[in-house]
N, C-alpha and C positions, 0 to 999 in steps of 0.2 A: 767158617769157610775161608780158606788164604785168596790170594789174589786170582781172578777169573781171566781167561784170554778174553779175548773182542774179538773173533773170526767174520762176524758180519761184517760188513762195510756199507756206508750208503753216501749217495753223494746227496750233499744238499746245496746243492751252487757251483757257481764256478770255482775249481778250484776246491771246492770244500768235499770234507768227508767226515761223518762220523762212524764209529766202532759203536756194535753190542755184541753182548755174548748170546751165543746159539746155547740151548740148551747142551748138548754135549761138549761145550767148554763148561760150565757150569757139573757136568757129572764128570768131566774128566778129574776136576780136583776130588770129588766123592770117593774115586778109588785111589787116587793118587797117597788119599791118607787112612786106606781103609776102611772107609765106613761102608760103603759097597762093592759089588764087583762086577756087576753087570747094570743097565737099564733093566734088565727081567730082574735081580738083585732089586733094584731101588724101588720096585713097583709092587713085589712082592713080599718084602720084608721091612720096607722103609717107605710106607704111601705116605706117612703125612711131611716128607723132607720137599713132594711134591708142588704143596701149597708153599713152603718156606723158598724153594727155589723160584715161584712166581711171582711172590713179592721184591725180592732180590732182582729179576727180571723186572719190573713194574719201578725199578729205583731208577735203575739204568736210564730212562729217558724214553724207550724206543715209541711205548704209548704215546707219546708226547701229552700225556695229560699233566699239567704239574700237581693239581690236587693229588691225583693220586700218587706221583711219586712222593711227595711229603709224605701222606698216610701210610705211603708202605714204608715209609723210613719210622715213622714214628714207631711202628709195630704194634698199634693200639687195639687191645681186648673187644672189641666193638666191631672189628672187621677178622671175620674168621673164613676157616678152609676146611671142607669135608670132602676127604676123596673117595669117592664111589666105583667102588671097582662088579665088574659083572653084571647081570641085569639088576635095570632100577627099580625099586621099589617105589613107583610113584607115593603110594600112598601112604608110605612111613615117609618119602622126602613131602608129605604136606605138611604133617605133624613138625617138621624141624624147621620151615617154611612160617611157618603160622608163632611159633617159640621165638625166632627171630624176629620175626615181627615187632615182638615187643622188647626184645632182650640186647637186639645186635643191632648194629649200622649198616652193614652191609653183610653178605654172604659169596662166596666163591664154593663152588659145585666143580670137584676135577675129576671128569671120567677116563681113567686110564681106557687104552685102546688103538691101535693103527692110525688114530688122529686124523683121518681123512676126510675128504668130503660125504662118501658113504655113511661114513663112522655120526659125521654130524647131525644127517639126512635121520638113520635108524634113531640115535638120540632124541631127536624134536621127536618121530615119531610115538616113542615110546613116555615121552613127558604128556602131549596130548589127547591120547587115552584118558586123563582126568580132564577135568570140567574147571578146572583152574586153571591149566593150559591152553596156548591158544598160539597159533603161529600164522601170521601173513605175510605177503609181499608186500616191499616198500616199491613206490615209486621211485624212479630217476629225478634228479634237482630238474631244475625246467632246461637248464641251460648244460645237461649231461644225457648222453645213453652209452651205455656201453652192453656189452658181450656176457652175461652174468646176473643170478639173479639176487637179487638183494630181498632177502626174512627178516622180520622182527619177530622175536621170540618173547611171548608176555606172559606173565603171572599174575590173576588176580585174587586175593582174598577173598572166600565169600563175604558178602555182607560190607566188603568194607566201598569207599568211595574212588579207591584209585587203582593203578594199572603199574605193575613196574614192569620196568623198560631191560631186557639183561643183553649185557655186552657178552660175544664170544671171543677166544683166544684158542689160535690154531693155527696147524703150520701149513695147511695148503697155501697153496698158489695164487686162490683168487681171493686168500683175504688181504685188506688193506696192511702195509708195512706194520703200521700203528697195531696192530691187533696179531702179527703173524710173529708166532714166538718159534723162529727156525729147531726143527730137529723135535720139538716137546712129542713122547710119546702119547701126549692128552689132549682130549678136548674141556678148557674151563669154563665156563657159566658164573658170571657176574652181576650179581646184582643186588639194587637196594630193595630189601620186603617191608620196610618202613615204609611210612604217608610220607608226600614229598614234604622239601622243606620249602620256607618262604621266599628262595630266592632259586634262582635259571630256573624258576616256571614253563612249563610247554604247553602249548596249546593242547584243549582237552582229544583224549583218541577214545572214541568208542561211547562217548558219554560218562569218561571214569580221568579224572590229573593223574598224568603223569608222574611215576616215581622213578627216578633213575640217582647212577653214581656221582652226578653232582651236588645231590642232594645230601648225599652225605657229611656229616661234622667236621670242616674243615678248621677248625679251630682258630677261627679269625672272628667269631662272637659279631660284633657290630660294625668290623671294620673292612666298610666295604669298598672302599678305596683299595685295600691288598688287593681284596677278592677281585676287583677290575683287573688289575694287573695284571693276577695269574691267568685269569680268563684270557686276557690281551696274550700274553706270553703263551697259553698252550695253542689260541687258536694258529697265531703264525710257527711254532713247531710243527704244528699239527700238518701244513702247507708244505713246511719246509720236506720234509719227512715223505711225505704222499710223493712228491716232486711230481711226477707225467701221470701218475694212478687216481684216476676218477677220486674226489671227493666224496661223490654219494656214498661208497661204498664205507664210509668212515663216519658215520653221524652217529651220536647216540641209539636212534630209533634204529639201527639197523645190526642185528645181532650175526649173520652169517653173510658173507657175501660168495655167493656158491656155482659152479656150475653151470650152464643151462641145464642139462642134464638130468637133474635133481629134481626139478618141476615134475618129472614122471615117477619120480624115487618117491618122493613124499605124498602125491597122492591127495586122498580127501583131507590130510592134515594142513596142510598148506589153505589159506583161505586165499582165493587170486586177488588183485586188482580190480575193483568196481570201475565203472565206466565214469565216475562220478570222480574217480580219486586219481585217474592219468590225466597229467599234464597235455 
């Protein structure tokens, strides 16, 4: 792919501004050199350029996670993309779920679709129907509330001892900067189906360790002095980037930051806030 516009803009300070590209600067080169010709073009003839356009998105910065923009530069066989178009088959996506398990590092899930908060709402809906799915509300940090609801979307193995944690990527309004990939016709799902690893441990949820995409192979082996670093460096990106936008809504644990709205949308999928777990 040739050189991509930067049409987003974001300030991060005085003075300051960084560019990323919105996905439709990213398809504008697609037709620009033939390879497609519409979004219905790309989605219908060419789903898996899907997943390659989000890692390219994921280099850029905009996450501000740095592990992952390494990993998505490395393009490493361990971290793959299945795009799922039409209704899901939960229970063939268990069997690929469970494969990964033991095969990959991580997994990304890309549901083409109107990419909305509806579109997200019906998604969890239809993942939760199995018994490995499970979706709640996150609380607000002690020290935030805002206008919105914030889900963790979880996946558990049967049998096994942990929980992973999956990150979303979407273009509404109420998701955090870090996570809203302007203009994407998809909603993606992120995450590690691996046991976690030995380091950014989380406190246990539900009686099961958390697994999430820190855990994944960073290819710093014992040297955890980088590994501070990067940690140091994404979390003030991570700041920079948010600028006036609630932090809560940016944590690992929180896969949708949604609507109020949606609390009626989702239904008995949604598990509420216990009286035990609001600050």
């Amino acid at each position: 792919m040739g050189k991509v516009s930067k049409s987003v803009l974001r300030e991060i300070g005085a003075n300051k501004t960084r560019a990323f590209s919105s996905f439709d600067d990213y398809l504008s080169i697609l037709i620009a050199d033939g390879t497609v010709k519409s979004t219905h073009d790309l989605v219908t003839r060419k789903p898996e350029l899907l997943g390659q356009i989000l890692f390219q998105w994921y280099q850029q910065g905009q996450i501000a996670c740095v592990f992952a923009q390494v990993l998505a530069k490395a393009a490493t066989a361990a971290w793959q993309s299945i795009t799922i178009k039409g209704t899901v088959d939960v229970g063939g996506l268990e069997n690929v779920l469970k494969d990964a398990a033991v095969n990959l590092d991580a997994l990304q899930l890309i549901f083409p679709g109107p990419a909305t908060a509806q579109h997200a709402c019906e998604l969890i809906k239809s993942l939760c129907v199995h018994p490995s799915w499970t979706c709640k509300e996150i609380d607000w940090m002690p020290d935030e509330k805002g206008r919105s609801l914030q889900v963790g979307l979880r996946w558990h193995m049967e049998g096994s001892d942990y929980l992973s944690w999956v990150l979303g990527i979407a273009p509404f309004d109420t998701m955090p900067f870090t996570r809203r990939f302007v203009g994407a016709p998809f909603i993606a799902l992120v995450l590690r189906s691996r046991p976690p690893a030995n380091f950014a441990q989380a406190s246990p949820e539900d009686g099961l360790n958390p697994s999430h995409l820190a855990h994944m192979d960073d290819m710093l082996g014992d040297d955890e002095e980088m590994r501070a670093k990067r940690s140091d460096v994404t979390k003030r990106g991570k700041i920079a980037l948010l600028g006036s936008e609630l932090r809560s809504t940016a944590r690992a644990k929180v896969t949708f930051s949604l609507p109020l709205w949606c609390r009626d949308v989702l239904g008995d999928a949604l598990i509420p806030l216990q009286r035990s777990e609001r600050t």
